[in-house]
C-alpha positions as CSV (number, residue, x, y, z in Angstrom):
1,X,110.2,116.0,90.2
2,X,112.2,117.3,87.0
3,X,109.9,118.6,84.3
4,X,111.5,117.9,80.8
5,X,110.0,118.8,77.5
6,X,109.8,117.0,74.1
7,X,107.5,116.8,70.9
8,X,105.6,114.3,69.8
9,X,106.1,112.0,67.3
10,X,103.6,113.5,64.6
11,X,103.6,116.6,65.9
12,X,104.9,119.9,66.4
13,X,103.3,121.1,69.6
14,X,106.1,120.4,72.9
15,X,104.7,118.8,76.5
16,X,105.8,118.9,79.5
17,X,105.1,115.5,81.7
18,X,106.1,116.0,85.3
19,X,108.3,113.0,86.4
20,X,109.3,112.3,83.0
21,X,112.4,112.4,80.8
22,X,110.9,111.0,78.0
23,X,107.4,113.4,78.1
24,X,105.3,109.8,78.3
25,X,102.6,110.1,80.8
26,X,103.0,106.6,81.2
27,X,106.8,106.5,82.3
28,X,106.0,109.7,84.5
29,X,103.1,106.7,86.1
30,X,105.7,104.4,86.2
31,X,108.1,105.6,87.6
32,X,105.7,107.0,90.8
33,X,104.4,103.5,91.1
34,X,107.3,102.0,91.1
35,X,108.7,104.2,94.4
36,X,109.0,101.6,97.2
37,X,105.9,101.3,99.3
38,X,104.0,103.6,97.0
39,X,101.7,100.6,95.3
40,X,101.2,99.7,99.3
41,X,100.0,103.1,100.8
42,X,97.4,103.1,97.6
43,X,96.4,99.7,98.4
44,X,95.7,100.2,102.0
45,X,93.4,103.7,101.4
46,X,91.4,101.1,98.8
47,X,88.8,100.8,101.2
48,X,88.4,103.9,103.1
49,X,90.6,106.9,104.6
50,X,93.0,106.3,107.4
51,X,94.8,108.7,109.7
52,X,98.7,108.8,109.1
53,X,99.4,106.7,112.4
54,X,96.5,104.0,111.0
55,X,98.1,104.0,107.4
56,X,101.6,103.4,109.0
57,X,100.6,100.1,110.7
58,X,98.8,98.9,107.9
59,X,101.7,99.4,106.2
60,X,103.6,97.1,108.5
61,X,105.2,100.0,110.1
62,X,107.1,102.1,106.8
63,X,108.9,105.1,108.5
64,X,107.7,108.0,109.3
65,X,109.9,109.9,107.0
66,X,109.2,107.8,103.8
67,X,105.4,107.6,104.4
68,X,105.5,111.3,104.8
69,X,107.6,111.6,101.1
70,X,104.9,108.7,99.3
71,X,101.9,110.4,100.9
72,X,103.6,113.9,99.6
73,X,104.2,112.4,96.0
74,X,100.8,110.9,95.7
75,X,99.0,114.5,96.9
76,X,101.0,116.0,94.2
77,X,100.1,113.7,91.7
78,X,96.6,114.3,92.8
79,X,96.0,110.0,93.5
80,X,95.7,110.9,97.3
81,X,94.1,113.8,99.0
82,X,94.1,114.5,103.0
83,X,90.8,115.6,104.6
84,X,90.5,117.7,107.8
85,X,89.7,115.1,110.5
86,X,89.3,112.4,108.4
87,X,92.4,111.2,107.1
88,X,94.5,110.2,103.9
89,X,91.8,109.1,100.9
90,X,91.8,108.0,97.8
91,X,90.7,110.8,95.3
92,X,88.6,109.9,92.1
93,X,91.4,109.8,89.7
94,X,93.1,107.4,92.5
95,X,90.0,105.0,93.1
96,X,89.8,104.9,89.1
97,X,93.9,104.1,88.7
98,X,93.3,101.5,91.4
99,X,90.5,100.1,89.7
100,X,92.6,99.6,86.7
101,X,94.5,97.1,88.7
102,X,91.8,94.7,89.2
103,X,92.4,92.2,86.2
104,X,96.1,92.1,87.4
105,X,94.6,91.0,90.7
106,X,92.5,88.5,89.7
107,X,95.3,87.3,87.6
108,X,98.1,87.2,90.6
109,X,95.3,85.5,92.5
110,X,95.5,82.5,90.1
111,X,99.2,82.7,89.5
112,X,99.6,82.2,93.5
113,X,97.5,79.5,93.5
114,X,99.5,77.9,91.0
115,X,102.6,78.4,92.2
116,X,102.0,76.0,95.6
């Protein structure tokens, strides 16, 4: 991922948001989240770690190749971490961001429901 600088409106001090063009944490989210199958591999480690083969079928068989590149992305954005033996898990901060998501699956619940 590009890193890009900017200032802040307000401010005078320049940050550097990995992932972002703008310097918006948000947008640098975003953008991650918005990576095809990335919103499924989270999903699937939401209740537990799974081995690469495991997370693969649960994910309806993704590729190799891009699993590899999501599960690499979400390491280095410190959502995933990969324990000796045990598999790919959720870390803290990706448990919390995850967590997050639970109105908006309460609310797709009833909007599915509504919808048939």
């Amino acid at each position: 991922m590009a890193r890009s600088s900017t200032t802040s409106p307000g401010t005078s001090a320049t940050r550097t948001v990995r992932g972002s063009r703008t310097g918006r944490p948000v947008m640098a989210l975003l953008d991650l989240l918005g990576r095809r199958w990335t919103m499924r591999v989270l999903w699937e480690l939401r209740s537990g770690r799974q081995t690469f083969r495991a997370l693969q079928e649960a994910c309806d068989g993704i590729s190799p190749a891009v699993l590899n590149q999501r599960l690499r992305e979400l390491r280095d954005a410190r959502l995933v971490d990969l324990a000796d033996g045990a598999g790919y898990g959720l870390t803290s901060l990706g448990t919390e961001l995850l967590e997050k998501f639970s109105p908006i699956v309460g609310w797709a619940e009833k909007w599915a429901k509504r919808k048939s």
